[in-house]
Each structure stands twice: as structure tokens, then as C-alpha cells.
C-alpha positions as CSV (number, residue, x, y, z in Angstrom):
1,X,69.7,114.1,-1.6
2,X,69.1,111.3,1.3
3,X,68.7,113.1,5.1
4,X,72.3,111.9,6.9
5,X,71.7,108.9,9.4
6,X,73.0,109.3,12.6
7,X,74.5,105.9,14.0
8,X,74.2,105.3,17.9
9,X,75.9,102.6,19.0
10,X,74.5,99.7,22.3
11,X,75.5,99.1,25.4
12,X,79.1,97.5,26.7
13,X,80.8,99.5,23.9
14,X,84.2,101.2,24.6
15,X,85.6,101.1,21.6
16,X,85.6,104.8,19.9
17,X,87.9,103.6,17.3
18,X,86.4,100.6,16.0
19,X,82.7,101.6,15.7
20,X,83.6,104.9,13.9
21,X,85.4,102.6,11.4
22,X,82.3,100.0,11.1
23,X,79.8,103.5,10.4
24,X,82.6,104.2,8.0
25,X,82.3,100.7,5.9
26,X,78.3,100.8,6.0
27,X,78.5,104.1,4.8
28,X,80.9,103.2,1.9
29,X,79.0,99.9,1.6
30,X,75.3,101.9,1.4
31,X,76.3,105.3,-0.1
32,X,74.3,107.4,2.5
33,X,75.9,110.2,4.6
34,X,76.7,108.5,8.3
35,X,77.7,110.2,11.4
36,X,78.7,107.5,14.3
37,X,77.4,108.8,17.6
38,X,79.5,107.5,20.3
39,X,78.8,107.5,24.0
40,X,80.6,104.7,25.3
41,X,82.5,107.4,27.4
42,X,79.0,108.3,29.3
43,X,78.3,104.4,30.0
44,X,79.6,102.8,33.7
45,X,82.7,103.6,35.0
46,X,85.3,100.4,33.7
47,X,88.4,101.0,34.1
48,X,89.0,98.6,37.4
49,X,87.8,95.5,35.4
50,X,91.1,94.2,34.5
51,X,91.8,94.3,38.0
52,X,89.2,91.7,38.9
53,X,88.8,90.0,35.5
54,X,91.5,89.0,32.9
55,X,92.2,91.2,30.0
56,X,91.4,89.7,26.3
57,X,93.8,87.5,25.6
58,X,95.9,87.8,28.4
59,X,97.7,84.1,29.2
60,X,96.6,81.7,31.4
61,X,100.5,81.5,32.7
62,X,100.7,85.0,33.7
63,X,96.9,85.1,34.9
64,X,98.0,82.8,37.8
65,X,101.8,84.1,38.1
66,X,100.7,84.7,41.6
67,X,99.0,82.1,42.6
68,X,101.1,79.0,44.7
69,X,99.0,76.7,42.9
70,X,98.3,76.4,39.4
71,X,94.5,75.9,39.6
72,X,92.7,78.7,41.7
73,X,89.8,77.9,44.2
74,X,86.8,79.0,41.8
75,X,88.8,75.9,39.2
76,X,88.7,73.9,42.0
77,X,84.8,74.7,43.0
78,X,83.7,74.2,39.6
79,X,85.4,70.9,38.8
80,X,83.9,69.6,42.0
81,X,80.6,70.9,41.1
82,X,80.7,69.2,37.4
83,X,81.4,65.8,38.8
84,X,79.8,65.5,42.1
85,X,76.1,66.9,40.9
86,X,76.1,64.2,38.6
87,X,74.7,60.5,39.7
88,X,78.1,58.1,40.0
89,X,77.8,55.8,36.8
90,X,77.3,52.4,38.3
91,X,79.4,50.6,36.2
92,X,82.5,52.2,35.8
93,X,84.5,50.0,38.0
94,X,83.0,47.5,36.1
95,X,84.5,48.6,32.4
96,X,87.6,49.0,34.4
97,X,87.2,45.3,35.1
98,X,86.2,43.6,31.8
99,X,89.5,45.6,30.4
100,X,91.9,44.5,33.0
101,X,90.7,40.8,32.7
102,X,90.5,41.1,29.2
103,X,94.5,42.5,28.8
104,X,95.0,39.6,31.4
105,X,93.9,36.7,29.6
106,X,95.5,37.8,26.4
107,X,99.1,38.0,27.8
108,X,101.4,35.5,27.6
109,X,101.5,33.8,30.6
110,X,104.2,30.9,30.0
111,X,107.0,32.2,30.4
112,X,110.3,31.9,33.0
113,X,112.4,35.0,32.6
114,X,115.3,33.4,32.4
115,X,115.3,32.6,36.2
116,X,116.9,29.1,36.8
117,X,114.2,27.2,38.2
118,X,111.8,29.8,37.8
119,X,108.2,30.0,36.4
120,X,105.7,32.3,35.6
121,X,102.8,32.3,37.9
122,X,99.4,33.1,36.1
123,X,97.5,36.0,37.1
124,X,94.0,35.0,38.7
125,X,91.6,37.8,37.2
126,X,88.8,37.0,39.8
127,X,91.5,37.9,42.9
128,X,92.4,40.7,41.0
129,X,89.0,41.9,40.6
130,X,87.9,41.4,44.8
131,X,90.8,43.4,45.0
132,X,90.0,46.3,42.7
133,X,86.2,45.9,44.2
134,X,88.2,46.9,47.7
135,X,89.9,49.7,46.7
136,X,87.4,51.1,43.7
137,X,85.4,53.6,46.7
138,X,89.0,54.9,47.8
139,X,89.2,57.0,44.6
140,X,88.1,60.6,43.9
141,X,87.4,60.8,40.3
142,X,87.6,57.5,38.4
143,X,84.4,56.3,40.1
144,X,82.3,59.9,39.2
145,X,83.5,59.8,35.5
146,X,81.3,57.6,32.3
147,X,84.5,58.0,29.9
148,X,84.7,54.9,28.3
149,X,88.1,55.7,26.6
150,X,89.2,56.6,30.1
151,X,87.8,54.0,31.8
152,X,89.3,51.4,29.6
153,X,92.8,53.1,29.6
154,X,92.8,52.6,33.3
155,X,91.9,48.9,33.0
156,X,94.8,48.3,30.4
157,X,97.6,50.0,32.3
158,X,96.1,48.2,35.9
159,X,97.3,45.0,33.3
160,X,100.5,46.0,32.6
161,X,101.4,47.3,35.7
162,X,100.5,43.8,37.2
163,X,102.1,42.2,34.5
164,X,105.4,43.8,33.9
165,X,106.1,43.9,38.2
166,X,109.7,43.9,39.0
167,X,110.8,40.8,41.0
168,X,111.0,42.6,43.8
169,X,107.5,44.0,44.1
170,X,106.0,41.5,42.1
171,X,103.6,38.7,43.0
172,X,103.7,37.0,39.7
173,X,107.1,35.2,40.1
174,X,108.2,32.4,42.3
175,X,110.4,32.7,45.4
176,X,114.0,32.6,44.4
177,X,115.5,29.0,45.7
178,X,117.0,29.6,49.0
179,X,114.7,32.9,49.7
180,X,111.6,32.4,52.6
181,X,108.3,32.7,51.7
182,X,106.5,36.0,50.9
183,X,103.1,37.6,51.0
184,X,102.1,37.5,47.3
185,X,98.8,38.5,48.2
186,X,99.4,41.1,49.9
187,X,101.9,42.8,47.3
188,X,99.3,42.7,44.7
189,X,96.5,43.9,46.9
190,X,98.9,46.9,47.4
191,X,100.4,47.0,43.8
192,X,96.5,47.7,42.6
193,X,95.8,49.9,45.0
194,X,99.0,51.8,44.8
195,X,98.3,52.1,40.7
196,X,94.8,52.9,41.0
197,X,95.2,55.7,43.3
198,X,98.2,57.2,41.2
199,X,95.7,57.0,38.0
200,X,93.0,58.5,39.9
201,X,94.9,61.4,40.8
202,X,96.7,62.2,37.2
203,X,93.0,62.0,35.9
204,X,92.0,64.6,38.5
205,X,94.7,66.7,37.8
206,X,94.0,66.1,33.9
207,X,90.4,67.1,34.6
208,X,91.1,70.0,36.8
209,X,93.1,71.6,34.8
210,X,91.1,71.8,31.6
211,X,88.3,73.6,33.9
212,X,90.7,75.6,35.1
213,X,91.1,77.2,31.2
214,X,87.4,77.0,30.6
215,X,86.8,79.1,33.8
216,X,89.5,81.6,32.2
217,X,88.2,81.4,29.2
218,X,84.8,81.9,30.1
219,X,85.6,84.7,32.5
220,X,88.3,86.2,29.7
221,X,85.6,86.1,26.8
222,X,82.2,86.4,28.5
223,X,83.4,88.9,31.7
224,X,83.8,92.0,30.7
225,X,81.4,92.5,28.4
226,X,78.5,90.9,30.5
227,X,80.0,93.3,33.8
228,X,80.1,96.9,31.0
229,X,76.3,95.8,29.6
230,X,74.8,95.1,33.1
231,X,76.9,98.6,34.7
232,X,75.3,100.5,31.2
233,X,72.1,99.0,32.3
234,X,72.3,100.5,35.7
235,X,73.7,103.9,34.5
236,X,70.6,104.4,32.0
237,X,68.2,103.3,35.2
238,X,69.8,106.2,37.0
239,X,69.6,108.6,34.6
């Protein structure tokens, strides 16, 4: 008859239940006599973890309950870190560019809206591009990012922002008969900056808060365990 084996389990283990049951399947699996040996009880002191690190599986919703913001600092610190230690791709603004002169040129740009006397004044793609060139360093997070997808859905909707102006803001219709002149320049020099910076900022909140969950997550799944193996450590050192 085989001697019984006597199964010890490793460090970061607090879980009496579970490895009594995982000795019980090897010993049903193998057919030799097993005794689980658990000392998880004797390891570092772990009951204030959940009270510095989320429990497992715990929602991100109730996680920041508390919080008057819905990122934290550390989601803050790390996004920053992500996009600022990385070397500015030089040619973002210019992918922006070739898509927003591309969506440009391939609207229609003949017709009158219906306004008696009116007509359709064509975009100039080279104006608009001096202006996105003076307005491209004002953003936070569009210049630090290589995503074409993102890149080029920032072009297209600079397009049909210009294109699809209201009378009132717009630069691309002709003064009403009767009305004074106005500054079309300068209402599409602020139109693309006005745009730009609200796409710069929904990408930075986009971006923001998907680091936010992987900081969770990362704390949630790799935390705890990493804080009990490190404090088990320390214990055997001491003893």
C-alpha cells in the first residue's frame, strides 16, 4: 500500500475550501491517499486589503461611488504617462488633413439651397488647412495619438461640420440680399477650431476612461494576490 502524500499548498493562498477540494480531485484522479495541508491562516495578516484594493469582481460603478469624478487621479496619471512618454507622431495632423480635403472635394459643391439668389460658395481646402495648421498645437490628445481610424474620423467629421454649417454660423453661403457684409473667414477659422477642440476632448475622455478600467482591472485581478505573495514572503523572512 502507497505511503499517504501530504499536500502543502504556496504562497498568497486563502482559500481553505478550494484547495482541500483540488487535493480531493487529484486524489480521486491518482488513487493515492492525500491529506491537504493548509496554512494560509499562518501567512500575512490580509484582511484590510479590500480596503485599499477592490474586491474580485467588485464593479467599476460602485468602486468609484465616492469619487466626484468618474476617473480617479492614478487613471488620470497613467493615461498621461501612456501618451506623453511616447514621441508625438509627426504626421497626424497631416492624415487629419488628406481626409478633410479628400471628404471636401468629393461633396457636392453646386448647389443653392433653395435661397433666392443664393449660391453655394466652394470650400477652399488649402485655407482650410492654414487654418487647422493654426489650431493643430492647441489640442491635448489628437496630436500624441498614431490611430489612423481615429485620425481619419476626425478629418471626415471636420468635413461635415464645414459642410453642413447652418446659415447663421456658416461661411459657405452668400450674404442674404439686403444683409451687410460678414467675416467669412473668420467664422470658419473659429468653426475649425471650435470642432477640433470638442473632438479632442471626447477622444480624451474616450481614452481616459478605458485606462481608467484597465487600472481597475489590473489592480482588481493582479492586486491582491501580488500584496498576499509579497506579505507571505516577508512572514517566512521573519520566521
Amino acid at each position: 500500500m502507497p505511503d499517504p502524500v501530504f499536500v502543502i499548498h504556496g504562497v498568497a493562498n486563502r482559500d481553505p475550501s478550494g484547495f482541500t477540494a483540488a487535493v480531493a480531485a487529484l486524489q480521486s484522479a491518482s488513487g493515492v491517499e492525500m491529506h491537504p495541508v493548509y496554512w494560509g491562516d499562518l501567512g500575512a495578516e490580509d484582511q484590510h486589503i479590500a480596503a485599499t484594493l477592490p474586491p474580485v469582481g467588485a464593479p467599476t460603478d460602485i468602486l468609484r461611488a465616492e469619487s466626484e469624478s468618474p476617473r480617479t487621479m492614478a487613471d488620470d496619471a497613467l493615461a498621461a504617462d501612456l501618451f506623453t512618454a511616447r514621441t508625438p507622431p509627426s504626421d497626424a495632423r497631416t492624415h487629419v488633413e488628406r481626409t478633410l480635403r479628400e471628404h471636401l472635394t468629393a461633396a457636392p459643391q453646386d448647389h443653392d439651397d433653395g435661397l433666392r439668389e443664393g449660391h453655394f460658395t466652394p470650400i477652399d481646402g488649402d485655407q482650410v488647412a492654414e487654418y487647422l495648421a493654426e489650431v493643430w498645437d492647441e489640442t491635448t490628445w489628437l496630436q500624441r495619438t498614431d490611430d489612423a481610424f481615429l485620425l481619419a474620423e476626425v478629418g471626415r467629421d471636420l468635413a461635415r461640420a464645414l459642410l453642413d454649417a447652418s446659415p447663421e454660423d456658416a461661411f459657405s453661403y452668400a450674404e442674404l440680399r439686403g444683409s451687410g457684409p460678414t467675416d467669412t473667414e473668420g467664422r470658419m477659422r473659429s468653426l475649425v477650431r471650435r470642432r477640433l477642440s470638442d473632438l479632442d476632448r471626447v477622444a480624451g475622455a474616450a481614452i481616459q476612461a478605458t485606462v481608467g478600467r484597465i487600472n481597475h482591472a489590473l489592480r482588481n485581478r493582479f492586486g491582491p494576490g501580488t500584496t498576499r505573495f509579497l506579505g507571505d514572503v516577508l512572514v517566512y523572512q521573519r520566521n
